[in-house]
N, CA, C and O of each residue as an XYZ file, in Angstrom:
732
protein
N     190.483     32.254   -139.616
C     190.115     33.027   -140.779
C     191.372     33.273   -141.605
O     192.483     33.363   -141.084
N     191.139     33.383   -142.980
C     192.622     33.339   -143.722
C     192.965     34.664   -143.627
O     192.365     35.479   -142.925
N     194.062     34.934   -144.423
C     194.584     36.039   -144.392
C     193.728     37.314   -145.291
O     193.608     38.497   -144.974
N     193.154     36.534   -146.616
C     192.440     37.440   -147.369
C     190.862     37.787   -147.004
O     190.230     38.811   -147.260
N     190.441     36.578   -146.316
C     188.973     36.773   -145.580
C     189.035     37.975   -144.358
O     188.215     38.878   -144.195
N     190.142     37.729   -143.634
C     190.422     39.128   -142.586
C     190.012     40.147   -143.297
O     188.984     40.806   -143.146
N     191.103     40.295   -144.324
C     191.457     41.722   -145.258
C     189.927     41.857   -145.665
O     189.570     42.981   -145.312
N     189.019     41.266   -146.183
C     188.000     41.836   -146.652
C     186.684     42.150   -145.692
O     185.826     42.971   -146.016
N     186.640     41.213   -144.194
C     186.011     41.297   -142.886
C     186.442     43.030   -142.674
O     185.605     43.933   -142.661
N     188.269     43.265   -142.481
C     188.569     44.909   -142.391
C     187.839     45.625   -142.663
O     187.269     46.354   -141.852
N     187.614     45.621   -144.088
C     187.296     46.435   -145.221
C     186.020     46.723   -144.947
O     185.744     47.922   -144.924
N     184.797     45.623   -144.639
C     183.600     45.884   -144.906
C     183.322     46.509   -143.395
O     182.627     47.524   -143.339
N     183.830     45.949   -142.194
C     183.808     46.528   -141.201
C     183.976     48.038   -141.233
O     183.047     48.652   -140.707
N     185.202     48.940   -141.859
C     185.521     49.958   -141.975
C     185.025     50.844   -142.977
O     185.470     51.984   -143.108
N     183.809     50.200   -143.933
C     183.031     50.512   -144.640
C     181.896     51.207   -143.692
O     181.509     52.369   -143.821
N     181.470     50.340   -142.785
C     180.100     50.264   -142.056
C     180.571     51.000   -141.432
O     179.605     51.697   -141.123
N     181.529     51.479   -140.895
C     181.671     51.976   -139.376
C     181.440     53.728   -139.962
O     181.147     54.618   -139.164
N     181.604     53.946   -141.228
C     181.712     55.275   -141.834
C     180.949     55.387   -142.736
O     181.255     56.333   -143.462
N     180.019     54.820   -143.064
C     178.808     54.673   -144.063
C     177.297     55.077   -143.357
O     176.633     54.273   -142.702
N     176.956     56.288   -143.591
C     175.491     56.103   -142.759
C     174.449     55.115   -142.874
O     174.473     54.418   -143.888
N     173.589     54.935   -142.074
C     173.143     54.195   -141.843
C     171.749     55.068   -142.716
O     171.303     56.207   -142.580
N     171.413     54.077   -143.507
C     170.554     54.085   -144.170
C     169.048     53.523   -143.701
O     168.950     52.414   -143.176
N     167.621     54.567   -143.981
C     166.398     53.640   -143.351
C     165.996     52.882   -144.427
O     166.340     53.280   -145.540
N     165.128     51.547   -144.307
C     165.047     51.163   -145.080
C     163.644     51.863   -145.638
O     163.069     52.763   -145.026
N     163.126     51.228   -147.070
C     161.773     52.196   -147.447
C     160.615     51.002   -146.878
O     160.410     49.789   -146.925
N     160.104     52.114   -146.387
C     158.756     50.771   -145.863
C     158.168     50.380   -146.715
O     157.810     51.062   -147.675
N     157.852     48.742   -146.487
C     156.966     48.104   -147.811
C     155.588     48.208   -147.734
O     154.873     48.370   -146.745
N     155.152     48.033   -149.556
C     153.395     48.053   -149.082
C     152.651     47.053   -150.109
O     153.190     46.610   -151.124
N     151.369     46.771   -149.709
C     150.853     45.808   -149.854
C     149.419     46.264   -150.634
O     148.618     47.036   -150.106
N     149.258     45.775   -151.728
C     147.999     46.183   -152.223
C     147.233     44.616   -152.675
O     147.857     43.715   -153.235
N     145.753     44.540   -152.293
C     145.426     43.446   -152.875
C     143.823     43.876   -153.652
O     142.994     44.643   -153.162
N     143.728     43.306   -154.672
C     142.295     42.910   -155.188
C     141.417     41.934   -154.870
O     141.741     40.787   -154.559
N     140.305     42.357   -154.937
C     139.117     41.635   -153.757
C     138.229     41.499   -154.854
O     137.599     42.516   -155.144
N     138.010     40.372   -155.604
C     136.954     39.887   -156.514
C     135.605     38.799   -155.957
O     134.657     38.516   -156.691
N     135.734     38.369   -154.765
C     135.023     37.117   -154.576
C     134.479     37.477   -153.422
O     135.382     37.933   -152.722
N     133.012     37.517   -152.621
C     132.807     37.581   -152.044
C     131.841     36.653   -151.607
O     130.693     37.037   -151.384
N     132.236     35.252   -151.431
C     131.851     34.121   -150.619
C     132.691     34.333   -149.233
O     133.595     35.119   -148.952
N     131.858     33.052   -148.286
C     132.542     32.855   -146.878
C     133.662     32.526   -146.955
O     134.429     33.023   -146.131
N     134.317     31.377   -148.159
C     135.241     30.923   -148.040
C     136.330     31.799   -149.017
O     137.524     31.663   -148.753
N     135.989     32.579   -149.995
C     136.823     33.600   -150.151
C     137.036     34.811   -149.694
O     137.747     35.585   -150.334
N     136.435     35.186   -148.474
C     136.371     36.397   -147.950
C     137.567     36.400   -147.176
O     138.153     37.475   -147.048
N     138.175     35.038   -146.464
C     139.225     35.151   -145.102
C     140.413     35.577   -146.144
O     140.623     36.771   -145.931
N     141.295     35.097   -147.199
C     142.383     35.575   -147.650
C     142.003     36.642   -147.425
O     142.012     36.932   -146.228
N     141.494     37.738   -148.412
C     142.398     39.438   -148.172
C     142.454     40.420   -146.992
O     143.095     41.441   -146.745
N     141.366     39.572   -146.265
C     141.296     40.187   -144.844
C     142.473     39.707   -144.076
O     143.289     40.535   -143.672
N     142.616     38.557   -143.862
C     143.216     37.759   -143.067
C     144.938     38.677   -143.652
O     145.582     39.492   -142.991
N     145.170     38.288   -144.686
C     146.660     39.016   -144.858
C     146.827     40.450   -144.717
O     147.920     40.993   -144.554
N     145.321     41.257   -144.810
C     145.389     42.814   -144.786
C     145.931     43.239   -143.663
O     146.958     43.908   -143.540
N     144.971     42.697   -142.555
C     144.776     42.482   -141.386
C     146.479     42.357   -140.807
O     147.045     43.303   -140.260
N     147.086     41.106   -141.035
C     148.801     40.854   -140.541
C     149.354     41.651   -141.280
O     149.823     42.448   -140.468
N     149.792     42.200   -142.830
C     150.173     43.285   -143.406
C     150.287     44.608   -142.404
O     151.237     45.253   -141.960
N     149.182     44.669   -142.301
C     148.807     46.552   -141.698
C     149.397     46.240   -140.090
O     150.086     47.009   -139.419
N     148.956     45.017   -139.738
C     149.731     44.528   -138.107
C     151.278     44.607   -138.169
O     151.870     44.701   -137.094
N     152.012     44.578   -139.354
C     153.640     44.937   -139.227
C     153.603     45.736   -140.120
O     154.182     45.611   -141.198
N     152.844     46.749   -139.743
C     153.570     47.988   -140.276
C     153.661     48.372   -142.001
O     154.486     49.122   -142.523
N     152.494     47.577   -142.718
C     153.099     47.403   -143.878
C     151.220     48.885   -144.463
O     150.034     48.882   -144.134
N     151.795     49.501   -145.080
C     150.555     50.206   -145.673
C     149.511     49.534   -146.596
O     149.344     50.258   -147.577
N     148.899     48.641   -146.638
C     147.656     48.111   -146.912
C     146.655     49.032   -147.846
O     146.120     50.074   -147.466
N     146.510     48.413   -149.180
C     145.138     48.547   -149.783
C     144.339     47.199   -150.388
O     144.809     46.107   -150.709
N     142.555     47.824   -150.435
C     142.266     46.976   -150.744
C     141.321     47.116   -151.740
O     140.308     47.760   -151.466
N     141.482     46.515   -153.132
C     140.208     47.499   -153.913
C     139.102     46.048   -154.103
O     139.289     44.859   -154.362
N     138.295     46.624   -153.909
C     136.821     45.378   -153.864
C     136.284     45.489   -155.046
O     135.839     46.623   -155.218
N     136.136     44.778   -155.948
C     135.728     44.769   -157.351
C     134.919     43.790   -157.734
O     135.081     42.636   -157.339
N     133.806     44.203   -158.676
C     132.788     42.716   -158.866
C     132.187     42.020   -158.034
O     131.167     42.461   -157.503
N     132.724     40.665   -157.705
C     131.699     39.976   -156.482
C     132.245     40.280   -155.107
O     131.530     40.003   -154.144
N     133.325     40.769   -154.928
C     134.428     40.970   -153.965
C     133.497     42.815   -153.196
O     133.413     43.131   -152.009
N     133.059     43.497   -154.241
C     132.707     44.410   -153.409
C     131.238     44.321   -152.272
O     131.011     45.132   -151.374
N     130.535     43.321   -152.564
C     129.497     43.596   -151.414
C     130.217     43.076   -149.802
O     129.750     43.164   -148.666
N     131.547     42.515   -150.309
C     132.074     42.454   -148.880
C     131.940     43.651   -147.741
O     132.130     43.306   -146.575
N     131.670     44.834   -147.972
C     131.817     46.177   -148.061
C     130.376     46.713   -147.436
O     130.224     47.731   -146.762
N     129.400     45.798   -147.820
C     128.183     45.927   -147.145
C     127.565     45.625   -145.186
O     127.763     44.688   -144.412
N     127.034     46.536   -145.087
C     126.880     46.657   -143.211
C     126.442     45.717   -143.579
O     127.008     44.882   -142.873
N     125.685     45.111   -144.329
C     124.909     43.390   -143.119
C     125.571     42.379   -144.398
O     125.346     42.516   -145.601
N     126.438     41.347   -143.752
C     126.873     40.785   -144.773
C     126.197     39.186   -144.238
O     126.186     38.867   -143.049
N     125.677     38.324   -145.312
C     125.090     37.128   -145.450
C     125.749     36.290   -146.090
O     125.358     35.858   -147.174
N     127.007     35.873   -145.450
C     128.427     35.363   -146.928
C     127.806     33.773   -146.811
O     127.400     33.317   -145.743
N     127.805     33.195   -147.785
C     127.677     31.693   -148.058
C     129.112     30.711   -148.179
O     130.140     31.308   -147.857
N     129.219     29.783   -148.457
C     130.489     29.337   -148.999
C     130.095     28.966   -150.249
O     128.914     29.005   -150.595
N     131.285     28.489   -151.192
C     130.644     27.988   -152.338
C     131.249     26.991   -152.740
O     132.458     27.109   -152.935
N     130.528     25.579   -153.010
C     130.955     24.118   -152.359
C     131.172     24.106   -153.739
O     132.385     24.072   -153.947
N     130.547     24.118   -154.729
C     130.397     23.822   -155.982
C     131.814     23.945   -156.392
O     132.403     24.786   -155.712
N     132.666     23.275   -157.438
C     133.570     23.408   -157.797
C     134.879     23.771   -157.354
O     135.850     24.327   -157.865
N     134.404     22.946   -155.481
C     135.514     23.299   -154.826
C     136.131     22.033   -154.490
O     136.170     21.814   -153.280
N     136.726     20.955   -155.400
C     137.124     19.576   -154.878
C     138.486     19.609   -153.601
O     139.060     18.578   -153.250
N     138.788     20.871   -153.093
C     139.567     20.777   -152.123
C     139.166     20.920   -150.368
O     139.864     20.794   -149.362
N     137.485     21.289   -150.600
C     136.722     21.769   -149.612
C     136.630     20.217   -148.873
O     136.053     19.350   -149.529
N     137.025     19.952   -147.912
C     137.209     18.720   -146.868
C     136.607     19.363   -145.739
O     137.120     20.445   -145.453
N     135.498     18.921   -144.907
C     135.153     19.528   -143.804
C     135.174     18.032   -142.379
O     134.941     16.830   -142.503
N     135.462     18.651   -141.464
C     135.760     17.615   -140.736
C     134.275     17.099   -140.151
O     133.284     17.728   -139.780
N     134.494     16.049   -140.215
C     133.120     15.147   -139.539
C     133.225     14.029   -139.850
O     133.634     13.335   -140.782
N     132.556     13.920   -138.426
C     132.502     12.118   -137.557
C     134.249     11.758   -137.349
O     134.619     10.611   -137.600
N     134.929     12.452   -137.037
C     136.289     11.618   -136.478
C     137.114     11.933   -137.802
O     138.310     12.068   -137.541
N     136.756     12.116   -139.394
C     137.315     12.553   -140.253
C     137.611     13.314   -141.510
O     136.474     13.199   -141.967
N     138.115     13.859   -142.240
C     137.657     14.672   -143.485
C     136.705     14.022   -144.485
O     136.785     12.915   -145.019
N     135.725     15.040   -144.615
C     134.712     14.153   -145.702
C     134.680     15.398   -146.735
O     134.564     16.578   -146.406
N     134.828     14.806   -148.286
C     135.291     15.628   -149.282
C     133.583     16.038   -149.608
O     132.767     15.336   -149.011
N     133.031     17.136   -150.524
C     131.474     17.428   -151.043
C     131.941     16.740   -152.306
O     133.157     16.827   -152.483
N     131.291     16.106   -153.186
C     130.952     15.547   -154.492
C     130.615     16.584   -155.045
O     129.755     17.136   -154.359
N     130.955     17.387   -156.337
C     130.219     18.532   -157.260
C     128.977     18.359   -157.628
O     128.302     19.131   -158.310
N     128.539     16.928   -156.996
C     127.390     16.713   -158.017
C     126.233     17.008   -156.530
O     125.052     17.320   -156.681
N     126.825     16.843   -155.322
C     125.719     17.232   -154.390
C     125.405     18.502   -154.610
O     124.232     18.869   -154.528
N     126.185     19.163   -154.853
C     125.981     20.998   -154.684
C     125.003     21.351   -155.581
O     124.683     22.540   -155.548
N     124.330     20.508   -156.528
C     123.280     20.672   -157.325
C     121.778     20.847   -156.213
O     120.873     21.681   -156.207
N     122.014     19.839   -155.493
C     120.823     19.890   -154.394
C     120.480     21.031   -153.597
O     121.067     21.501   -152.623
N     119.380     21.413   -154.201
C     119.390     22.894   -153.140
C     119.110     22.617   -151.579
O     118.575     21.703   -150.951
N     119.630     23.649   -151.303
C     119.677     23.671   -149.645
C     121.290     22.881   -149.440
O     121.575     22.827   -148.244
N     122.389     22.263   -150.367
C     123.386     21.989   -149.738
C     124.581     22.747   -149.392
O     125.230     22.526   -148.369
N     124.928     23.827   -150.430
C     124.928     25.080   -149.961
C     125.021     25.758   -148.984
O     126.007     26.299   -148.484
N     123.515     25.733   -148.559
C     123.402     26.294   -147.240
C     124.037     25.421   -146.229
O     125.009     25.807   -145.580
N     123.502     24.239   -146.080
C     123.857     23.055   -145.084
C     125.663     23.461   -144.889
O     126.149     23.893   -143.843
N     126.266     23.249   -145.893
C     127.963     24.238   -145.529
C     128.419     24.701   -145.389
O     129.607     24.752   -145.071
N     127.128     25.739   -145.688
C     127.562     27.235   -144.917
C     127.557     27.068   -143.831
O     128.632     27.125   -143.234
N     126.423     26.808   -143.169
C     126.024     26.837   -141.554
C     127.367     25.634   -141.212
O     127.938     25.828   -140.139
N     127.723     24.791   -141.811
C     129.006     23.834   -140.844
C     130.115     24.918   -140.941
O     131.071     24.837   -140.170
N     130.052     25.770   -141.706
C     131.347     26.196   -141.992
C     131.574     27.166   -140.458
O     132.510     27.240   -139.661
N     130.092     27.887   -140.541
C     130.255     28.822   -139.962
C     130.059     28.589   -138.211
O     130.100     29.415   -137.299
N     129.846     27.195   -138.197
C     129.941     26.398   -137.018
C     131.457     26.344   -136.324
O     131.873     26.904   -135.310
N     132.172     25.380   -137.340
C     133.226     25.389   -137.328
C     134.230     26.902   -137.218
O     135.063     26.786   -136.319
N     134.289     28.058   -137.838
C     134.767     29.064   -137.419
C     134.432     29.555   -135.978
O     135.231     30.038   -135.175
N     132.757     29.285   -135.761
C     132.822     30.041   -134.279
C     133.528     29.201   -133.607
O     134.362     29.703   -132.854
N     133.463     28.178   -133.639
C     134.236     26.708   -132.506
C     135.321     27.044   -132.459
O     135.752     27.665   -131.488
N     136.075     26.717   -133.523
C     137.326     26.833   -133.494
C     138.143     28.366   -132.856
O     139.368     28.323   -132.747
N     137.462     29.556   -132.495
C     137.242     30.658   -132.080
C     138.375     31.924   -132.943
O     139.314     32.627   -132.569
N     137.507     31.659   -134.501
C     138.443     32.099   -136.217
C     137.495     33.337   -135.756
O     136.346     33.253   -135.323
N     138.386     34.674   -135.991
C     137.453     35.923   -136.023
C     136.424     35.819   -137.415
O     136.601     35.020   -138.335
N     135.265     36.869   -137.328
C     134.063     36.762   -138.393
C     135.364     37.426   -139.118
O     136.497     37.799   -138.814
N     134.365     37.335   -140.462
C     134.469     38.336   -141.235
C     134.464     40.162   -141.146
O     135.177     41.047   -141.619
N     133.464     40.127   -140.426
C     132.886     41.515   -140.067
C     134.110     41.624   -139.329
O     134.801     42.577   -139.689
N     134.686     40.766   -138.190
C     135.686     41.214   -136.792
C     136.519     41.693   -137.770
O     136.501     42.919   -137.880
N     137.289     41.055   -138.562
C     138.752     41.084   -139.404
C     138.218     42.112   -140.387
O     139.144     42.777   -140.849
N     136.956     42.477   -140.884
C     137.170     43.858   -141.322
C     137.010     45.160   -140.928
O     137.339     46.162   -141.564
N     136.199     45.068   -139.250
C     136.378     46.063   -138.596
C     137.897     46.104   -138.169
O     138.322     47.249   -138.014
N     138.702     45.196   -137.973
C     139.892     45.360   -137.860
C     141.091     45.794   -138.578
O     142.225     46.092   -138.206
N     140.190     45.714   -140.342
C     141.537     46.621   -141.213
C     141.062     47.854   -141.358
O     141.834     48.673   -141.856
N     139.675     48.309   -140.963
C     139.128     49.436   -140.681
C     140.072     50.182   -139.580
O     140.539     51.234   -140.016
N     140.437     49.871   -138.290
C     140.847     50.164   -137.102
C     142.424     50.507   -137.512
O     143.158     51.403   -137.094
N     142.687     49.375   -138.567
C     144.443     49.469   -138.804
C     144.701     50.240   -139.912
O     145.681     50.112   -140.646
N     143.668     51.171   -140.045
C     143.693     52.121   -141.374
C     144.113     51.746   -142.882
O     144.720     52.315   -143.790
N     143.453     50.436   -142.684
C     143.695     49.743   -144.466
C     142.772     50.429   -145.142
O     141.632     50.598   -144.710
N     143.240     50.927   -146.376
C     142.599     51.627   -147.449
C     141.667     50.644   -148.065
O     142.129     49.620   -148.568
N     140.414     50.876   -148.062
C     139.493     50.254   -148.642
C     138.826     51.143   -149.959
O     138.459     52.296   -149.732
N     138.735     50.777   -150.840
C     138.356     51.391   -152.552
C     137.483     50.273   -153.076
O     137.734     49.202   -153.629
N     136.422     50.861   -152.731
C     134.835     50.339   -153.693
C     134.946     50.994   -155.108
O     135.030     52.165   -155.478
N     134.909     49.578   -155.872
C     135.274     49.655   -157.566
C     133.624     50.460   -157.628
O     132.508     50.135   -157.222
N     134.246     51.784   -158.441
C     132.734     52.886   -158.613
C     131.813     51.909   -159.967
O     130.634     51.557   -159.927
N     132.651     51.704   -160.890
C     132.328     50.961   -162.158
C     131.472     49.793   -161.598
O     130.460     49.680   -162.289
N     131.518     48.888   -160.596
C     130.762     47.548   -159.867
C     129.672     48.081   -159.593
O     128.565     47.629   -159.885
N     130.012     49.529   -158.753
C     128.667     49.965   -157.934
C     127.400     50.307   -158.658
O     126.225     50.204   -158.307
N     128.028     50.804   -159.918
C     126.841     51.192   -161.200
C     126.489     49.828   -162.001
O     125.466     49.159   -162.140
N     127.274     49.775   -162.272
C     126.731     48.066   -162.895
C     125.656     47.122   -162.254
O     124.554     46.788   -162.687
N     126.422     46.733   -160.885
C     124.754     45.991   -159.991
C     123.974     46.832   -159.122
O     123.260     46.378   -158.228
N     124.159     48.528   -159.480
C     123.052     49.187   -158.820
C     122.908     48.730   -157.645
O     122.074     47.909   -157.262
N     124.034     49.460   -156.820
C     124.489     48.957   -155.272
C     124.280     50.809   -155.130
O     124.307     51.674   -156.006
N     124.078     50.901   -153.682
C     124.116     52.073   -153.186
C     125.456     52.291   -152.204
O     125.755     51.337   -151.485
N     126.152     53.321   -152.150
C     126.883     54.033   -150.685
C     125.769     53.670   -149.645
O     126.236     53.374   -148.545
N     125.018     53.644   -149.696
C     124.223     53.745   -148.386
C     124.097     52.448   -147.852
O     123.890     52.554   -146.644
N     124.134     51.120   -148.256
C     124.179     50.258   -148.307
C     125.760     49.544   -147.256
O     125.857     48.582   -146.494
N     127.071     50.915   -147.877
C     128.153     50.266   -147.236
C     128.537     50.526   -146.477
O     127.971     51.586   -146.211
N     129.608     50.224   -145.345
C     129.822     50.543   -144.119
C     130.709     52.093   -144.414
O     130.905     52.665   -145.486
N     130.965     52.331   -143.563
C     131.722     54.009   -143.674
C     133.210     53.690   -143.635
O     133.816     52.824   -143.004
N     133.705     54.788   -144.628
C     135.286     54.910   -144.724
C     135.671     54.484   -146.675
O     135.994     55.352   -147.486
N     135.511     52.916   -147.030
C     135.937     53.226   -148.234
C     135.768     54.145   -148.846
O     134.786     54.860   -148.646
N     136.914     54.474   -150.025
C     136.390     55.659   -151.243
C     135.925     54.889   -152.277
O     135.943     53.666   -152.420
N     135.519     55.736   -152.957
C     135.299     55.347   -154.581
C     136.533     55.336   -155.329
O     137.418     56.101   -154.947
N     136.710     54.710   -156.177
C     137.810     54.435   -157.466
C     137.788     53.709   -158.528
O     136.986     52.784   -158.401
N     138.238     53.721   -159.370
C     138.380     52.685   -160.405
C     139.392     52.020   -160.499
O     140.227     51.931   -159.599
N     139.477     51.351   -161.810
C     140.766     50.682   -162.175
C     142.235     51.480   -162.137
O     143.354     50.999   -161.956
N     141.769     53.121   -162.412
C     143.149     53.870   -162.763
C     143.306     53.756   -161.296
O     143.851     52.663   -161.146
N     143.150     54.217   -160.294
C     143.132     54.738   -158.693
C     143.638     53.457   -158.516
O     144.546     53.534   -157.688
N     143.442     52.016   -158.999
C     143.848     51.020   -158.114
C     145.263     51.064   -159.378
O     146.056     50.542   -158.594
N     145.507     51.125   -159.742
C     146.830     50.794   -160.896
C     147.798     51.775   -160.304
O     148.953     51.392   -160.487
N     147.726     52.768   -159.738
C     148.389     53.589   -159.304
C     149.012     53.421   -158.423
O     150.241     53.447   -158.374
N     147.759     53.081   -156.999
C     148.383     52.474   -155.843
C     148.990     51.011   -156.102
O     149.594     50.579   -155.121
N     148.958     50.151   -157.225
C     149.413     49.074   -157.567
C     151.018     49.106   -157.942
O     151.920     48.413   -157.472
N     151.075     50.166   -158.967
C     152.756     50.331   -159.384
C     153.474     50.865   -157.923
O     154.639     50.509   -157.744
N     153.058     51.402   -157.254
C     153.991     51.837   -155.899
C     153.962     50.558   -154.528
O     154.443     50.656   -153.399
N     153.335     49.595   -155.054
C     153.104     48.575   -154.173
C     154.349     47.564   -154.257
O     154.860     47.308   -155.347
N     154.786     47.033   -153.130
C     155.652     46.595   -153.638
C     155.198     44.755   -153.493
O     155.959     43.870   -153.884
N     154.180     44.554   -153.020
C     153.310     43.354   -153.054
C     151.801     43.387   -153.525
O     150.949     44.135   -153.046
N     151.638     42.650   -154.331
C     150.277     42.880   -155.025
C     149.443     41.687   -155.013
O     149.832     40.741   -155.699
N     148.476     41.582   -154.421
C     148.093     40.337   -154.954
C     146.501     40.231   -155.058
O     145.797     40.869   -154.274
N     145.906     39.341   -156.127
C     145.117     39.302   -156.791
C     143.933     37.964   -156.118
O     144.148     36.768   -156.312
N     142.705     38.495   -155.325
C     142.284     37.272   -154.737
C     140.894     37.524   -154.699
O     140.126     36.677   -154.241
């Protein structure tokens, strides 16, 4: 080590050794929940879920199609249509959906049920598991009140614990967030 790299190794050493030790501020995580298909339901759970698992304070505001996630009996579909990245495995390899099958009714369904084949197989927690689980890890859940009046959804309808809020309630917990993300 040179002579001036020592001198400044000294320095910072003898900095630290007399500098308190500072905690750091715990980080937090807020996300928006707009979509409530099968295949958009795993993001905000899935990261809420590892978020709140290290320690990170977790919200989640469910808004628009994203809030019947929120409902005790949930019937999630996937949605093939306009998804040219949706590859599902079969016969030995990935087979892509055409946009133009998803016109056919009942195909839809037919992907749902592979989908949801494939999750139990592969042994992927439900939906329901991973949100009784940000339930358990005390993730803040906020049912957009403005959604609930609009499609004439009931409280009674949703599982217990979210609050009500709006846009201000989520903007709030948004500026103190220090990760935000929009899904």
């Amino acid at each position: 080590m040179s002579s001036e790299a020592q001198i400044v190794s000294d320095q910072i050493q003898n900095t630290t050794d007399e500098a308190p030790v500072a905690v750091p501020e715990t980080k937090s995580m807020s996300i928006i929940v707009t979509k409530g298909s099968l295949d958009w339901a795993y993001p905000p759970f899935i990261l809420a879920t590892t978020a709140a698992a290290m320690g990170l304070p977790v919200t989640m505001f469910f808004t628009f199609y994203g809030l019947p996630l929120l409902f005790k009996k949930l019937d999630l579909q996937v949605t093939a249509a306009g998804n040219p990245a949706m590859k599902m495995p079969m016969m030995g390899a990935h087979m892509t959906m055409p946009n133009i099958l998803t016109a056919i009714p009942g195909v839809d369904a037919a992907c749902s049920v592979m989908m949801k084949n494939l999750i139990n197989k592969k042994g992927v927690a439900s939906i329901e598991e991973l949100r009784e689980m940000a339930v358990d890890a005390d993730v803040r859940m906020i049912a957009c009140q403005m959604t609930l009046d609009l499609f004439e959804y009931s409280l009674d309808d949703m599982i217990e614990g979210p609050e009500l809020g709006g846009a201000a309630t989520y903007i709030e917990c948004a500026t103190q967030s220090d990760i935000n993300l929009f899904i």
